[in-house]
N, C-alpha and C positions, 0 to 999 in steps of 0.2 A: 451598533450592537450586532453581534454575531447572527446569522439564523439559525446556528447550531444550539439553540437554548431549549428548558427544558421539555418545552413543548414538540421540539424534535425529537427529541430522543423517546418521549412519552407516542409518538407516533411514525416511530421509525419505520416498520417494515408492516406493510401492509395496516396500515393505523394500530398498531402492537407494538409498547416500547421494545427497546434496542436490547435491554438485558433480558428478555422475555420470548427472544427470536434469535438467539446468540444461534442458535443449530441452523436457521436458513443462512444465517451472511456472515457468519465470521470466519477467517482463512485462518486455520490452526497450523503446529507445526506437522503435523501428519500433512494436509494438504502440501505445505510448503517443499517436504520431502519429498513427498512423491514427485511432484512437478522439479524438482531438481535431478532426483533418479532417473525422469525420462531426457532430461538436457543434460546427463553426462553417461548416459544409458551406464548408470551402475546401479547393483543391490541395494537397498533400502536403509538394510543394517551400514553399509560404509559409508552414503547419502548422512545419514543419521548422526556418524561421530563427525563427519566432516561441517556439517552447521555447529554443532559445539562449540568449532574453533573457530565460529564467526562470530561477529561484533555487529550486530544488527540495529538500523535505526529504523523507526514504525514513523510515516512522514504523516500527520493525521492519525492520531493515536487514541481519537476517542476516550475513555474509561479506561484501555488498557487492557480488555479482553487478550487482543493476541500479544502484548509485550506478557502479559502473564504465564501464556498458555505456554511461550518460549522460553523464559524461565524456567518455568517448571520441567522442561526436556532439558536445561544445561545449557543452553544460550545466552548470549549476553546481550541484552536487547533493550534501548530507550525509546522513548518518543517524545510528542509534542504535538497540540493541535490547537486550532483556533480558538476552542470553545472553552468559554472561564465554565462553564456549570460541567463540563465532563471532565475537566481537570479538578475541580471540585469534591468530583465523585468518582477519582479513581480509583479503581478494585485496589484491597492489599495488597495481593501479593506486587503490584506494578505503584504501590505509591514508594516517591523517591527515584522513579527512573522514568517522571514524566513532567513536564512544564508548558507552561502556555507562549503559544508562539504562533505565526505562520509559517506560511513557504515562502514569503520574500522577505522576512522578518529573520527567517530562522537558518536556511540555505547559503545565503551569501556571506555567512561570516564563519561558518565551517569549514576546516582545513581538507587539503586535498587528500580523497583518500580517506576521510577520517574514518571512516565506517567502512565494512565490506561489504554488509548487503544495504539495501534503502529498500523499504516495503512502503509501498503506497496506494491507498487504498478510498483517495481524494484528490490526487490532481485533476480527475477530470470534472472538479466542481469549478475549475478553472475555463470558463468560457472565453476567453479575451485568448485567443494562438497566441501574439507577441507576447503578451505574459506568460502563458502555458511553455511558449518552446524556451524561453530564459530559464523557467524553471527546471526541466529539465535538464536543460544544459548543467543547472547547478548542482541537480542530479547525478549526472555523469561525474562529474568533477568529486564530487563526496566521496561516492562510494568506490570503492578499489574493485570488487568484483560484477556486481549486477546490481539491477533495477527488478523488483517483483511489481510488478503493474495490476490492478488490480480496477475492471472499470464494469461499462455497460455499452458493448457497441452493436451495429446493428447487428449484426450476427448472434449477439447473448442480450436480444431483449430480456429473455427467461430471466435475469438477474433483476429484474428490475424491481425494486422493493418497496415503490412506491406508485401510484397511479400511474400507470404508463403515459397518460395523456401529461402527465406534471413531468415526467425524466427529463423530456426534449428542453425545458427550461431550468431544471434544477443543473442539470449536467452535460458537457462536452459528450453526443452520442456520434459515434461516429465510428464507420467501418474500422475491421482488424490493417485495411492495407492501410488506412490512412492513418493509422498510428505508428502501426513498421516505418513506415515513411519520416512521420517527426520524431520515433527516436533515432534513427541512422543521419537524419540531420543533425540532430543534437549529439552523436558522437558514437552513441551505441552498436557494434558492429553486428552483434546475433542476435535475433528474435525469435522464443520459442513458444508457440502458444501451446501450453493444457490445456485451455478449452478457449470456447471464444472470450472469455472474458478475465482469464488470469494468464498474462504474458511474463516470462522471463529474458529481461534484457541484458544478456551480456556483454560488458565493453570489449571487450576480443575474439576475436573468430575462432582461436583453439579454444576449444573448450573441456 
């Protein structure tokens, strides 16, 4: 059984369910914009049309908050996440563009490339590194353009949306360098952090 059941979600951030705190944790596509206008240092409005013509997959897709919210701006955008009760209770506008799965269930049988961005917002509930850097790897291999990284490392404790004393066990916390570090292993050539805790990984150095 998942631990992502409804008992999590009913005390997701800060003991406050998940759709009741969507304003502390959820990465919309405003955020997403912006953090891509500062990694191609252009205008917002160009930023803007150019996610349009991306094909987005949400790795840990929860309920579908942000596959919807991308949607809604013109994005074409799936997901997929562990948990049978938030697949269950996926918002309208994202039911139909969400299935239950993992990241070793779901990653390895996706063609190369398939997607251009991968937003992920759960690999670091991956504790086990040889698991975590396969995943990745399978990461790199998906998507044609970038990784949107999405964690709590020691530098953005502030993210932490649950007991601080609990994160160290619920999730992979670990500095911004030691992340730079396994995605450049795993293939990723640019690392661009908007802040400590939402990184943009690009697989090629021109950006």
């Amino acid at each position: 059984m998942s631990m992502f059941d409804k008992q999590y979600f009913n005390r997701y951030c800060l003991n406050e369910p998940y759709e009741k705190t969507l304003y502390i944790h959820l990465t919309t596509f405003n955020i997403i914009s912006a953090g891509y206008s500062l990694v191609f240092k252009k205008p917002i409005d160009e930023i803007n049309i150019w996610l349009q013509q991306q094909r987005i997959l949400e790795a840990g897709c929860a309920m579908g908050h942000v596959i919807a919210d991308l949607i809604c701006n013109g994005v074409d955008c799936e997901g997929y996440d562990i948990s049978d009760y938030a697949i269950a209770n996926t918002v309208p506008l994202a039911q139909g563009k969400t299935w239950c799965g993992s990241h070793e269930t779901e990653l390895p049988k996706m063609q190369d490339e398939q997607y251009d961005i991968i937003f992920a917002n759960s690999f670091q509930y991956i504790k086990d590194v040889e698991k975590l850097t396969s995943i990745l790897c399978h990461a790199y291999r998906v998507c044609g353009h970038s990784l949107i990284f999405v964690s709590v490392t020691t530098e953005g404790l502030y993210r932490a949306i649950t007991d601080r004393s609990q994160i160290w066990n619920l999730q992979m916390v670990q500095s911004k360098g030691w992340w730079e570090n396994l995605f450049k292993k795993c293939g990723f050539k640019n690392i661009v952090w908007k802040t400590p805790v939402l990184a943009f990984c690009l697989k090629n150095e021109d950006i």
